[in-house]
N, C-alpha and C positions, 0 to 999 in steps of 0.2 A: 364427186362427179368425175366419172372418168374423161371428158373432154375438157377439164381444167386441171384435171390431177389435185381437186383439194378436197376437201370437206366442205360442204356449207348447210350451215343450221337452219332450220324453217321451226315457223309456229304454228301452222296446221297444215293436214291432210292436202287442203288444194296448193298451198304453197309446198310440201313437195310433191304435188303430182306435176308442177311448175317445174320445178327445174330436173325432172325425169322429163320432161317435154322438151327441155332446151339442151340438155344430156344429149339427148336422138339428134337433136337438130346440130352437133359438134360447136356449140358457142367457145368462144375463146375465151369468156371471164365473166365472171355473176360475181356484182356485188349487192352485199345486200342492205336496205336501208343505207343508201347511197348517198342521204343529204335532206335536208329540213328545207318545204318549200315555206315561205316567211312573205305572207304577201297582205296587201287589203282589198276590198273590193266594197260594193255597194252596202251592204252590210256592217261593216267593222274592218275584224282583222281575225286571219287564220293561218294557222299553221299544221303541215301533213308532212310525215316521211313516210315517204313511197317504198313498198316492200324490197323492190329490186331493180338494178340495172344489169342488161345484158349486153356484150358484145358478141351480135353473130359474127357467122362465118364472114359474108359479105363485108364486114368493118362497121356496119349500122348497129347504133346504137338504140335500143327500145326499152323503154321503164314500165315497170310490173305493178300494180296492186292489183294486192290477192284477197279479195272478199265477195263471199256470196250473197246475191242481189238483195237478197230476203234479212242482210244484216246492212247495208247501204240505209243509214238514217236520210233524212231532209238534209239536216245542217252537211252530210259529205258529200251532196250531189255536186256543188262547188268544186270540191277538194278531185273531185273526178273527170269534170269538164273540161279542163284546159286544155288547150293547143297544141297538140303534137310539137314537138319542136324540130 
C-alpha cells in the first residue's frame, strides 16, 4: 500500500479491493487479523478474528470483516453485531 509504505496480504478479491479502498482514502496503518474476540453470550461461547484494523487519517480507528453476505452463516450473525466501539 502505498499510504503505509508495506505490503499487506489478503485472502480474497473483496479484502483487497478493501484495502485499495483505504489506500485512496491515505490510512496511516492496516493491520491485519488484529486480535481474537473471546467472548460468551446466550448461547455458549465464541470466538472470531476480525480480518482488519485500520487507522484513518483522522486517528479513528475502524475494524473490517471481509465476507459476502451470501457466505455470512446463522451461527456468524453474533460474530458481526457487536457494538462499535
Amino acid at each position: 500500500m502505498v499510504s503505509t509504505g508495506r505490503l499487506h496480504g489478503f485472502e480474497s478479491l473483496e479484502e483487497q479491493r478493501l484495502l485499495l479502498a483505504l489506500d485512496f482514502l491515505g490510512v496511516s496503518d492496516v493491520l491485519p487479523q488484529p486480535f481474537c474476540l473471546d467472548f460468551e453470550h446466550g448461547k455458549g461461547h465464541s470466538r472470531h478474528i476480525p480480518d482488519f484494523v485500520a487507522v484513518l487519517p483522522d486517528g479513528s480507528l475502524w475494524l473490517f470483516d471481509v465476507r459476502p453476505g451470501n457466505l455470512i452463516k446463522e451461527s456468524d450473525t453474533l460474530k458481526f453485531a457487536g457494538p462499535p466501539c
